[in-house]
ZAVOKOL-604741 format. One record per residue (C-alpha): residue number from 1; residue in one letter; x, y, z. Coordinates in steps of 0.001 Angstrom, whole numbers, always signed. Example, Ala and Ser with C-alpha at 12.3 -4.5 7.8 and 13.67 -1.06 7.14 Angstrom:
NODE,1,A,+12300,-4500,+7800
NODE,2,S,+13670,-1060,+7140
//
This chain:
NODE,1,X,+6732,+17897,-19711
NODE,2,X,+8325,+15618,-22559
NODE,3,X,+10761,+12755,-22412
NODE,4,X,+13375,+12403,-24799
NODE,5,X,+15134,+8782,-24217
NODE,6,X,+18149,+7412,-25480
NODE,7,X,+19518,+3943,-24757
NODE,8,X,+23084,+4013,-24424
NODE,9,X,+25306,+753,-22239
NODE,10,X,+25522,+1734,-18643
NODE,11,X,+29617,+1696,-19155
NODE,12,X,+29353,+4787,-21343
NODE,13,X,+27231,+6500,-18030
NODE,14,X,+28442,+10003,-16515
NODE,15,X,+27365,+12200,-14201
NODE,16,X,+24801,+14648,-15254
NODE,17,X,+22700,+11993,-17001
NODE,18,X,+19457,+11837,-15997
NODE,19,X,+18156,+7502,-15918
NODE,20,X,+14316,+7244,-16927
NODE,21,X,+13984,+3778,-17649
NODE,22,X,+16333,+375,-17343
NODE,23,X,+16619,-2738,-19230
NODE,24,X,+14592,-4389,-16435
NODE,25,X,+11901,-3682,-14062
NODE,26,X,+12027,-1156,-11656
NODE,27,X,+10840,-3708,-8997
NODE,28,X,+14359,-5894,-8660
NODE,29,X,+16678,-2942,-8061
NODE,30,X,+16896,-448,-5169
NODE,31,X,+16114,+2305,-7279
NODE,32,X,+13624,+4888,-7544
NODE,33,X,+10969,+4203,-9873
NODE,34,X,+10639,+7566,-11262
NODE,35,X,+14558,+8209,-12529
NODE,36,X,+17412,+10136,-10976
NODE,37,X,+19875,+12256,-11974
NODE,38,X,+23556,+10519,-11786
NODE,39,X,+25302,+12225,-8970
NODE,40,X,+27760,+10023,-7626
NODE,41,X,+30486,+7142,-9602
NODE,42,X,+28940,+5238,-6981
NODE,43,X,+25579,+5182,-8358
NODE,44,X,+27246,+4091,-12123
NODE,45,X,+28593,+1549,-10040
NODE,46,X,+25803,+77,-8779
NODE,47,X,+24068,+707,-12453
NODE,48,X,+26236,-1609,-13208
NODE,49,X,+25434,-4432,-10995
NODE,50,X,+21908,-4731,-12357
NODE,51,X,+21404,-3289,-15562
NODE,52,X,+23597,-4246,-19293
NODE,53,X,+21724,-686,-20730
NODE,54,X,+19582,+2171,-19816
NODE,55,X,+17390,+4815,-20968
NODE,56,X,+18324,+8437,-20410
NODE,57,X,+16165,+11660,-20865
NODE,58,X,+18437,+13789,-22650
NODE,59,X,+16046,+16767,-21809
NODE,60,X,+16735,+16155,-18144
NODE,61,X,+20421,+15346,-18043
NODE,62,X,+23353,+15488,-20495
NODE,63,X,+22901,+13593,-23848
NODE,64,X,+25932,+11342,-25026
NODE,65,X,+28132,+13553,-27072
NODE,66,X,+28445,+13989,-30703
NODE,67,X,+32055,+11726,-30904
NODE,68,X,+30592,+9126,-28327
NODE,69,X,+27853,+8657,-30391
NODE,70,X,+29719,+7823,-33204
NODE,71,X,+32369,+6044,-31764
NODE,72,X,+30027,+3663,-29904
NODE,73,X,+27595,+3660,-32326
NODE,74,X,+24821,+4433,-29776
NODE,75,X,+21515,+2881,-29634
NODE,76,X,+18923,+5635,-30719
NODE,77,X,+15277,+4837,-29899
NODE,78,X,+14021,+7557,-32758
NODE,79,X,+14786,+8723,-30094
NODE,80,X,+11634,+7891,-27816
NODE,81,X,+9416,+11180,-26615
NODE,82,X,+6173,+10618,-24497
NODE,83,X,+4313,+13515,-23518
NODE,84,X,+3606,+12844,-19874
NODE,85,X,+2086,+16286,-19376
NODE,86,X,-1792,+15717,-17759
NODE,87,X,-4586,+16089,-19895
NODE,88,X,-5565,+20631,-19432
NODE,89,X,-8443,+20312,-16605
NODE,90,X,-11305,+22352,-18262
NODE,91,X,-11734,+25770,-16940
NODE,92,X,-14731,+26647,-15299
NODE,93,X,-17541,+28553,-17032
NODE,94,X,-17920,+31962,-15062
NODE,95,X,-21539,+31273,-13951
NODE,96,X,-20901,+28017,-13127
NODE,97,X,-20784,+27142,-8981
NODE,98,X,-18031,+25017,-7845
NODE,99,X,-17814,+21743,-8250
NODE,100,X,-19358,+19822,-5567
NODE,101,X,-17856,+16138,-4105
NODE,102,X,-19586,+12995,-6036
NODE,103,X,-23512,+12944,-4580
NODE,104,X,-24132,+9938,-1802
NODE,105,X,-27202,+8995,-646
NODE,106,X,-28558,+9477,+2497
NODE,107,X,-30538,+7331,+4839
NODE,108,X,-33648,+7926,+3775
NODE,109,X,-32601,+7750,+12
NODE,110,X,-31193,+4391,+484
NODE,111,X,-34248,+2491,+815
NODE,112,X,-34796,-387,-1305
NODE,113,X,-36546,+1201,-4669
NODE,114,X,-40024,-371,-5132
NODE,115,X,-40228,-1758,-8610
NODE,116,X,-41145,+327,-11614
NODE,117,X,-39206,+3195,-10685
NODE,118,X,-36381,+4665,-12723
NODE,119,X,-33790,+4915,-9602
NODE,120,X,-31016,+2778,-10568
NODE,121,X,-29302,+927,-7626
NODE,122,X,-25458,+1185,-6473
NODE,123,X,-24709,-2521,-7509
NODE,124,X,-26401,-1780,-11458
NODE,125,X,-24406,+1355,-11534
NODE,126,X,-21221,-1085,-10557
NODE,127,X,-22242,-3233,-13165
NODE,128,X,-22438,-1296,-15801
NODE,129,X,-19193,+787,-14735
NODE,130,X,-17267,-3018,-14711
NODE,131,X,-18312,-3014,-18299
NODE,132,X,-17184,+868,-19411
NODE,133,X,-13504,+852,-18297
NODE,134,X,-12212,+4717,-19030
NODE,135,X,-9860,+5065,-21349
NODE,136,X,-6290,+6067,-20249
NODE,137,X,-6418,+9170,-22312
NODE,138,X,-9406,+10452,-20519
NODE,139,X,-8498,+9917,-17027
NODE,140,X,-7953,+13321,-15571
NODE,141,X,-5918,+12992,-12499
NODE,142,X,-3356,+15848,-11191
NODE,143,X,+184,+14454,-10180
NODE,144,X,+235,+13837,-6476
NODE,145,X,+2242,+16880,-4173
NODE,146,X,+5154,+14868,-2347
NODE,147,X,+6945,+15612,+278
NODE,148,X,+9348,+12628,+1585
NODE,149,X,+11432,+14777,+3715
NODE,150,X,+8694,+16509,+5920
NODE,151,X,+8918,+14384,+8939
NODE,152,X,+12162,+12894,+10910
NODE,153,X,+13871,+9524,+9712
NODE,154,X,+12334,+7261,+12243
NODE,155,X,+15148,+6022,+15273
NODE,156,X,+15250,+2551,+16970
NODE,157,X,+12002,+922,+16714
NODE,158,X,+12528,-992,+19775
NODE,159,X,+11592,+2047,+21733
NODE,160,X,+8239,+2841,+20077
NODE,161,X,+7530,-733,+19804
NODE,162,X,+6753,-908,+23733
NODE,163,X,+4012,+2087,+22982
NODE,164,X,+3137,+546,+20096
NODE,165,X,+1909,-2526,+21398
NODE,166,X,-485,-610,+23965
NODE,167,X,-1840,+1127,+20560
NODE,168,X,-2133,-1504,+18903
NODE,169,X,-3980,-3428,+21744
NODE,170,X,-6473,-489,+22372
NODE,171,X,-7460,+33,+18513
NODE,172,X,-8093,-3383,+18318
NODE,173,X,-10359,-3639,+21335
NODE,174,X,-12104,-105,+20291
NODE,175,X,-12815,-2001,+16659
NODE,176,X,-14333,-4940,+18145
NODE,177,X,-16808,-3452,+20676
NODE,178,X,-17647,-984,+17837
NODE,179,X,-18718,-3630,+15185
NODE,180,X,-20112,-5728,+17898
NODE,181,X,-22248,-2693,+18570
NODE,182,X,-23260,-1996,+15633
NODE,183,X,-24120,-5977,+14944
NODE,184,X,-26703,-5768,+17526
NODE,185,X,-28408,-2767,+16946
NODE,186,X,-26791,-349,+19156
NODE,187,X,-25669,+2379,+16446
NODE,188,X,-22516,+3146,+15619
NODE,189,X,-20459,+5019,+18844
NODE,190,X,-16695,+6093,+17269
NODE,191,X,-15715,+8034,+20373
NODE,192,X,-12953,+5440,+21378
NODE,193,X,-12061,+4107,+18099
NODE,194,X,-11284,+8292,+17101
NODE,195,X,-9060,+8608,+19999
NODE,196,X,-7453,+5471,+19621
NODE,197,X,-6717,+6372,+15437
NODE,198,X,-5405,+9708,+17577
NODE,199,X,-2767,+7532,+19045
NODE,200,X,-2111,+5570,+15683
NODE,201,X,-1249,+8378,+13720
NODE,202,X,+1485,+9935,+16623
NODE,203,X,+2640,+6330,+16388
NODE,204,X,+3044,+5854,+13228
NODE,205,X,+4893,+9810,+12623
NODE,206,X,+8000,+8762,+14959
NODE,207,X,+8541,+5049,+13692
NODE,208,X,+6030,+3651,+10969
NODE,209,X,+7453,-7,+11283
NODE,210,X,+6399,-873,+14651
NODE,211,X,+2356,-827,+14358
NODE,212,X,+2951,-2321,+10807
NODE,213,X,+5303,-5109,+12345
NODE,214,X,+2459,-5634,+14975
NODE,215,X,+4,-5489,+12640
NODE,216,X,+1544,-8619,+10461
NODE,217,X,-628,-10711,+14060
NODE,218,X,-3239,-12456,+11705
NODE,219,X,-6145,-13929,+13375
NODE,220,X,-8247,-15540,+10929
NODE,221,X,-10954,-15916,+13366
NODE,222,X,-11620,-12423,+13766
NODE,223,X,-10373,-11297,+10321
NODE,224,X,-13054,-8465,+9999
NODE,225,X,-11272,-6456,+13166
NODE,226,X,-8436,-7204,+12325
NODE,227,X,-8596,-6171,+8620
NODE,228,X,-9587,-2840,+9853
NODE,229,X,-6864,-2056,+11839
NODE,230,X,-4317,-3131,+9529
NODE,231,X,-5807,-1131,+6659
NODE,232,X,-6135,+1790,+8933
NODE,233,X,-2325,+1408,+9886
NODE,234,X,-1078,+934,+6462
NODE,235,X,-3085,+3495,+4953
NODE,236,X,-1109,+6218,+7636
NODE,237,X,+2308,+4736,+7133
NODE,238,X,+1922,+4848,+3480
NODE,239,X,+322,+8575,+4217
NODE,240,X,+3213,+9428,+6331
NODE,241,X,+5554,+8206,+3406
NODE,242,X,+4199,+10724,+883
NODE,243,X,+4363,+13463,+3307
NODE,244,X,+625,+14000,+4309
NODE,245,X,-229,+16731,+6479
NODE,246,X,-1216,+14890,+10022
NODE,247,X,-4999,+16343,+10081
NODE,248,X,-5204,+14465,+6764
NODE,249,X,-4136,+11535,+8077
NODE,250,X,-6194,+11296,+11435
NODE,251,X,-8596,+11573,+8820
NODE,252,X,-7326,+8447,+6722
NODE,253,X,-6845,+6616,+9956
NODE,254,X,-10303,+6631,+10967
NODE,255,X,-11500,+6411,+7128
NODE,256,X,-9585,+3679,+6822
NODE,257,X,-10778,+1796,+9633
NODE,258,X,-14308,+2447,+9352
NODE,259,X,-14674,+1280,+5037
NODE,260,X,-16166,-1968,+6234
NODE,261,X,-18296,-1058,+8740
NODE,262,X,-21442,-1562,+6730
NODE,263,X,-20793,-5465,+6777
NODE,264,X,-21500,-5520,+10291
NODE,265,X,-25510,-4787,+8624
NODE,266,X,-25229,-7893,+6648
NODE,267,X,-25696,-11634,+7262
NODE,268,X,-23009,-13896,+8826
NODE,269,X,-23045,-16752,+6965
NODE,270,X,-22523,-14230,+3562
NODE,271,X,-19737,-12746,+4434
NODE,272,X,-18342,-16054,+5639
NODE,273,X,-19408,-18059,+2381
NODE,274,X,-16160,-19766,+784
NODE,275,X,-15233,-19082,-2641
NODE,276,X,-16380,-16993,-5475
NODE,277,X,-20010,-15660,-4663
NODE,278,X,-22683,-15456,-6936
NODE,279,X,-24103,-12805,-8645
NODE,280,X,-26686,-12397,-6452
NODE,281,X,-24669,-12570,-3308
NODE,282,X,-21940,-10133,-4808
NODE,283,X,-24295,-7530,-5360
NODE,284,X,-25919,-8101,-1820
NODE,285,X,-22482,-7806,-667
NODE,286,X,-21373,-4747,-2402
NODE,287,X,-24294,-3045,-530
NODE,288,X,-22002,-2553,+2426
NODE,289,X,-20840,+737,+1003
NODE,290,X,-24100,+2391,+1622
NODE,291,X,-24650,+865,+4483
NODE,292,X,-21453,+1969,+5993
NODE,293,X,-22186,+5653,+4439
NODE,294,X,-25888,+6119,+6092
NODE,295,X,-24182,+4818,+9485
NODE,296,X,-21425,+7801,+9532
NODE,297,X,-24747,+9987,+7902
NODE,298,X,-25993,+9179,+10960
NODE,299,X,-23031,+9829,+13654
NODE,300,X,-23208,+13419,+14939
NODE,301,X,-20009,+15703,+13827
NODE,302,X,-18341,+13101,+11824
NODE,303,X,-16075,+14878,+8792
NODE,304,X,-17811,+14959,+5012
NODE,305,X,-13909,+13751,+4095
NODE,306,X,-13845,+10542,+6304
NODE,307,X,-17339,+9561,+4540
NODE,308,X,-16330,+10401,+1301
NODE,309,X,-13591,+7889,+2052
NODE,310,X,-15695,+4900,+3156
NODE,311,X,-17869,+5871,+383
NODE,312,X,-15137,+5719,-2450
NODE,313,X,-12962,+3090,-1092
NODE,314,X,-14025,+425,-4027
NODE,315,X,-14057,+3044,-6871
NODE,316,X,-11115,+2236,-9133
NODE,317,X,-9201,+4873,-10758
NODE,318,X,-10041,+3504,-14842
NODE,319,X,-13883,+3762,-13542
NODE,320,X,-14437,+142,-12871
NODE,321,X,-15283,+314,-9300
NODE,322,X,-18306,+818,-7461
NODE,323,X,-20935,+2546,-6358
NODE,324,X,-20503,+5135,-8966
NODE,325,X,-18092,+4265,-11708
NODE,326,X,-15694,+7461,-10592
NODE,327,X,-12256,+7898,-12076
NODE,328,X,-9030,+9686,-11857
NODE,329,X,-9778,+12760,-9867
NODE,330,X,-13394,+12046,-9186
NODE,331,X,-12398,+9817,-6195
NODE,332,X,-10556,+12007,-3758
NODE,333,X,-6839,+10551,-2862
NODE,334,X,-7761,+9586,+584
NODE,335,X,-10419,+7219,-918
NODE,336,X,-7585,+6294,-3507
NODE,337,X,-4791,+5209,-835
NODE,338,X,-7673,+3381,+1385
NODE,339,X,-9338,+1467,-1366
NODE,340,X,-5457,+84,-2386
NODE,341,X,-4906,-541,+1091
NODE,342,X,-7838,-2713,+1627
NODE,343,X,-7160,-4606,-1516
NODE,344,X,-3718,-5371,-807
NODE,345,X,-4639,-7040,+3129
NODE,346,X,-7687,-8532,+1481
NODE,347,X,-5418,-10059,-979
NODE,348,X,-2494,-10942,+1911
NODE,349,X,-4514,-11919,+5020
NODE,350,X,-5707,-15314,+5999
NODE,351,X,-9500,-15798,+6483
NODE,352,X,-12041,-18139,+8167
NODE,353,X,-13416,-19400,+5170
NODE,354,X,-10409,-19526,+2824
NODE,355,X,-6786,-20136,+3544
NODE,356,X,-5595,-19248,-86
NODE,357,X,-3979,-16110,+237
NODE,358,X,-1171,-14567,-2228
NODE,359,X,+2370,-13811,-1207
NODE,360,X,+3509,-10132,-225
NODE,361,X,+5464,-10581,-3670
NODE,362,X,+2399,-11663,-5710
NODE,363,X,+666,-8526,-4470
NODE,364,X,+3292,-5976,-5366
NODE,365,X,+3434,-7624,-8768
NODE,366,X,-219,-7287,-9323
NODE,367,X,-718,-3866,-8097
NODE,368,X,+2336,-3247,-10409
NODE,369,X,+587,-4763,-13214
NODE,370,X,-2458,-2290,-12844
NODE,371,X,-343,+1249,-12058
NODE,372,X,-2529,+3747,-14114
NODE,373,X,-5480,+765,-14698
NODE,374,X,-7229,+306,-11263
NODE,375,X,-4870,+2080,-8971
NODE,376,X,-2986,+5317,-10160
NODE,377,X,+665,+4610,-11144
NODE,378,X,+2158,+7352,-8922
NODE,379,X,+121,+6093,-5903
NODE,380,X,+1305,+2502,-6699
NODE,381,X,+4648,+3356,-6722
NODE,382,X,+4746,+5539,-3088
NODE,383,X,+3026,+2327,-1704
NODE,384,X,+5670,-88,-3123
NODE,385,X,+8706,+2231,-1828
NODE,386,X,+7130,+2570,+1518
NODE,387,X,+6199,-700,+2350
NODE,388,X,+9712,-2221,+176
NODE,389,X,+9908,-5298,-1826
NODE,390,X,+9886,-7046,+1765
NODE,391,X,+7541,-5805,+3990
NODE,392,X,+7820,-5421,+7261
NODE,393,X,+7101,-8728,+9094
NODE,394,X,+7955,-10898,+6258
NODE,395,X,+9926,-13890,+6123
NODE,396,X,+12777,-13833,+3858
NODE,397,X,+15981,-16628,+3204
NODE,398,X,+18667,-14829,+2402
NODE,399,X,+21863,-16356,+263
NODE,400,X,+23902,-17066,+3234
NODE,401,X,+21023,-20155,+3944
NODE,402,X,+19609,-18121,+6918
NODE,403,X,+15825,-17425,+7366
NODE,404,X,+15200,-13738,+9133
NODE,405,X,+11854,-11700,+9804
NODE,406,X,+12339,-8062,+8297
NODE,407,X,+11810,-5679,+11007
NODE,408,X,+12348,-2411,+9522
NODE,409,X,+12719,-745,+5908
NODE,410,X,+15734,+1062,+4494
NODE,411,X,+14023,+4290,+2483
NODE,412,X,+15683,+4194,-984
NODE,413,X,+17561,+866,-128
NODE,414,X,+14390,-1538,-690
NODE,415,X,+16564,-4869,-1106
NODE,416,X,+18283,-4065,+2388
NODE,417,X,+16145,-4401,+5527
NODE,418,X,+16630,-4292,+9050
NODE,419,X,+15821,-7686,+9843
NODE,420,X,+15887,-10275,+12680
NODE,421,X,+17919,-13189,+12321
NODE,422,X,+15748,-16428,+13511
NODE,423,X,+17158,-19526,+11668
NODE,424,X,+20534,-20421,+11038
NODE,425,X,+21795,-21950,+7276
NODE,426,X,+21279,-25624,+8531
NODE,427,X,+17621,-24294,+9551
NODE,428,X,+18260,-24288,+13299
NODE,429,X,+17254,-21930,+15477
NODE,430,X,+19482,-18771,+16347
NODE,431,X,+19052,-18404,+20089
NODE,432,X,+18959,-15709,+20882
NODE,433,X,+17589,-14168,+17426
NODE,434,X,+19772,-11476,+16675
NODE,435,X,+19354,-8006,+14373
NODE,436,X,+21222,-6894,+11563
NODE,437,X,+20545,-3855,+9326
NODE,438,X,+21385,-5567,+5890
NODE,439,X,+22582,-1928,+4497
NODE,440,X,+24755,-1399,+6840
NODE,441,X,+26535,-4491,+7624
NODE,442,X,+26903,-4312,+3654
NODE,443,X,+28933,-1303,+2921
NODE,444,X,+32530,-1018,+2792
NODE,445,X,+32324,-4754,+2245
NODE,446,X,+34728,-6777,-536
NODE,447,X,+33133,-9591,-336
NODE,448,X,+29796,-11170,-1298
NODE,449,X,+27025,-9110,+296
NODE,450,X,+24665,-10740,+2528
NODE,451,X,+21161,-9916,+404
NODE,452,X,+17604,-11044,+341
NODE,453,X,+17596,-14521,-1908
NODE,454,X,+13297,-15024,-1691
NODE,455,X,+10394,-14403,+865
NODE,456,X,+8884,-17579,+2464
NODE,457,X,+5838,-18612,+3812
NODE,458,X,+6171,-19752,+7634
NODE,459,X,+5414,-22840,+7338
NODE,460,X,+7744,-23384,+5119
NODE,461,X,+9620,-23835,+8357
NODE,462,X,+7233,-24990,+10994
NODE,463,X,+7785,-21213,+11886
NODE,464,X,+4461,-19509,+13931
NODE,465,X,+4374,-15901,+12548
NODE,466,X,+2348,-14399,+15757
NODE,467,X,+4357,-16546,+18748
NODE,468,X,+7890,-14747,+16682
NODE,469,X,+5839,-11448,+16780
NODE,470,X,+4812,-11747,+20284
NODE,471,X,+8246,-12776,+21453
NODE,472,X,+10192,-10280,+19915
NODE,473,X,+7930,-8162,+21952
NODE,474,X,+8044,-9125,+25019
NODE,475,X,+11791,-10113,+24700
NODE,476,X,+11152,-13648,+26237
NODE,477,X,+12261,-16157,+23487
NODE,478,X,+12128,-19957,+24214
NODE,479,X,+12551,-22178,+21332
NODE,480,X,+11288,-25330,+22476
NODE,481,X,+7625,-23668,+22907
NODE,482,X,+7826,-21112,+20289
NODE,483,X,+9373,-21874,+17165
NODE,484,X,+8034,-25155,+15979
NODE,485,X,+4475,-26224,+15931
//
């Protein structure tokens, strides 16, 4: 397929034109990063609330016509044509057998190679793949198969939040008395922690914003469990977004959760060393990818696609990652989603041995900043729309002075949450907090919509992030012991 763009001032818009690119990011407007076609006036209208100009695909949509052109003297960008086509997959020689899933090594092939042999360990083969970044050109990857309308638009989350919280509560447990397990020696058991993913995934099908809300609870002290669970919820919602099949994602649910389970092999005070490691305790660490792979090797029955998920979860899509350098295609999606899942909590939770963590905002921007480089650009942009600007569970002043806890996302509406009203505009608690669905208290409005002005960090406000979460829960809200620490 080839794009043919045009820039021509958003006034001179009609309907029929198809919009492939604006004068701005995608990022700060509630559209959909891969272009529409103009429908509605409505949709000039709101065109014209962000954007001075656009680009339209004149293979797509109309083109200007031949008088407007020279009337208005249009903007011509040569005009700009990309060929966004993939790369032709080479066909398979006739005597050739199909092409089998990257090779992983066993248990018994994971033993520590005595010296003088030619075997060349996972962390060298990262090394040397951090070194040999693909080119874009020869990254073979096959657009992604969407399908945003194949389950129900969630209803109230207050009613799946009740269940949720008994989910969420189980999973967590399961997690904990599995790594604790496999700490001490006692194997790896995932009978509990499979039924509880079970659970997750019907959860997460009738209203994805209640196990994510729950799953904003950080506990630094037991960040490992934690981590997992959140990754393994994400990585479902985000699923569920795109329009997975559910056997795929019971299978991303438990992949998810189980990608770190080989750090329960490794030493304590490693894992818990502050600040950047050194060489030889990054490649030490790295290990944990085998030794989470010979573990599942080792469970009887467990899928070949929830290994191959732990076991690609750090391979990056330009063939930077590790243990084998793969890229593009080579790294099947469900390792893609999970290995940008566990970036993004890794890069947004608190842990015990360093409270630095980036902003929900600094994370989108990054993972923006490497669509098509370490995480594929079509994958990056589902996980963007589905989780909006403003995730669920962060706190956000908006321009009326008030501070509010988004709840809930708006699909296609990014900027305009269902959130929870918890501070007034002098900074004083609402009591009781109330909800408002920013989209809809906004339309039909004349004046000034009420809209998202920044997120903040809760301390900003003395505010305790898991005492808001649990009391929203429960529905027993009492300022004086809550709110301010």
């Amino acid at each position: 397929m080839r794009i043919e763009q045009v820039q021509v001032e958003v006034d001179e818009l009609v309907k029929g034109m198809y919009v492939c690119a604006l004068d701005r990011p995608w990022l700060s407007t509630p559209f959909p990063f891969q272009g529409f076609l103009i429908r509605e006036d409505e949709e000039i209208r709101k065109l014209r609330k962000y954007c001075n100009y656009v680009y339209i695909d004149v293979l797509r949509g109309l083109p200007p016509t031949e008088d407007r052109l020279a009337e208005r003297k249009w903007k011509v960008d040569a005009p700009k044509t990309v060929d966004i086509t993939p790369p032709p997959r080479p066909k398979p020689e006739p005597e050739k057998k199909p092409e089998k899933k990257p090779e992983r090594k066993t248990a018994p092939e994971a033993a520590p190679t005595p010296p003088g042999k030619e075997t060349v360990p996972p962390s060298a083969v990262q090394a040397h793949a951090a070194s040999e970044r693909t080119p874009r050109s020869e990254i073979k990857a096959v657009p992604i198969q969407i399908r945003h309308d194949r389950y129900k638009p969630p209803k109230a989350m207050q009613k799946e939040l009740r269940k949720a919280v008994t989910i969420h509560r189980d999973l967590s447990r399961s997690v904990s008395q599995m790594v604790d397990d496999v700490r001490v020696g006692r194997g790896l058991n995932v009978t509990s922690v499979r039924q509880a993913t079970g659970k997750l995934v019907d959860s997460i099908i009738r209203h994805p914003d209640a196990l994510v809300w729950l799953g904003k609870l950080k506990d630094k002290d037991r960040y490992a469990y934690a981590h997992s669970v959140r990754s393994s919820i994400l990585a479902v919602a985000i699923a569920r977004h795109m329009g997975l099949h559910e056997p795929q994602m019971q299978k991303l649910a438990l992949g998810a959760l189980l990608c770190e389970i080989g750090k329960a092999q490794l030493p304590k005070p490693l894992l818990e060393k502050p600040g950047p490691l050194p060489e030889d305790d990054l490649l030490k660490l790295k290990e944990h990818v085998t030794l989470g792979v010979q573990l599942l090797d080792r469970c009887v029955g467990m899928d070949d696609d929830v290994i191959e998920i732990v076991h690609t979860h750090h391979e990056r899509f330009d063939g930077t990652g590790y243990p084998n350098g793969l890229s593009g295609d080579q790294i099947p999606l469900l390792g893609r989603i999970a290995g940008m899942i566990d970036c993004y909590d890794a890069m947004t939770s608190v842990k015990p041995y360093t409270p630095r963590i980036c902003s929900t905002a600094q994370a989108i921007d990054f993972f923006y900043s490497q669509r098509d480089s370490q995480f594929q650009g079509q994958l990056v942009d589902e996980f963007i729309q589905a989780i909006g600007l403003y995730p669920t569970g962060t706190l956000v002043e908006l321009n009326t002075g008030e501070v509010a806890m988004v709840m809930a996302q708006n699909f296609g509406q990014r900027l305009q949450p269902e959130v929870l009203m918890v501070l007034d505009r002098n900074k004083c608690p609402i009591d009781p907090p109330r909800r408002i669905n920013l989209k809809e208290h906004n339309d039909g409005r004349s004046d000034e919509p009420v809209s998202i002005s920044r997120a903040v960090q809760a301390g900003d406000y003395g505010l305790n992030m898991d005492q808001l979460i649990a009391a929203e829960t429960s529905k027993s809200w009492n300022w004086k012991k809550l709110a301010f620490r």
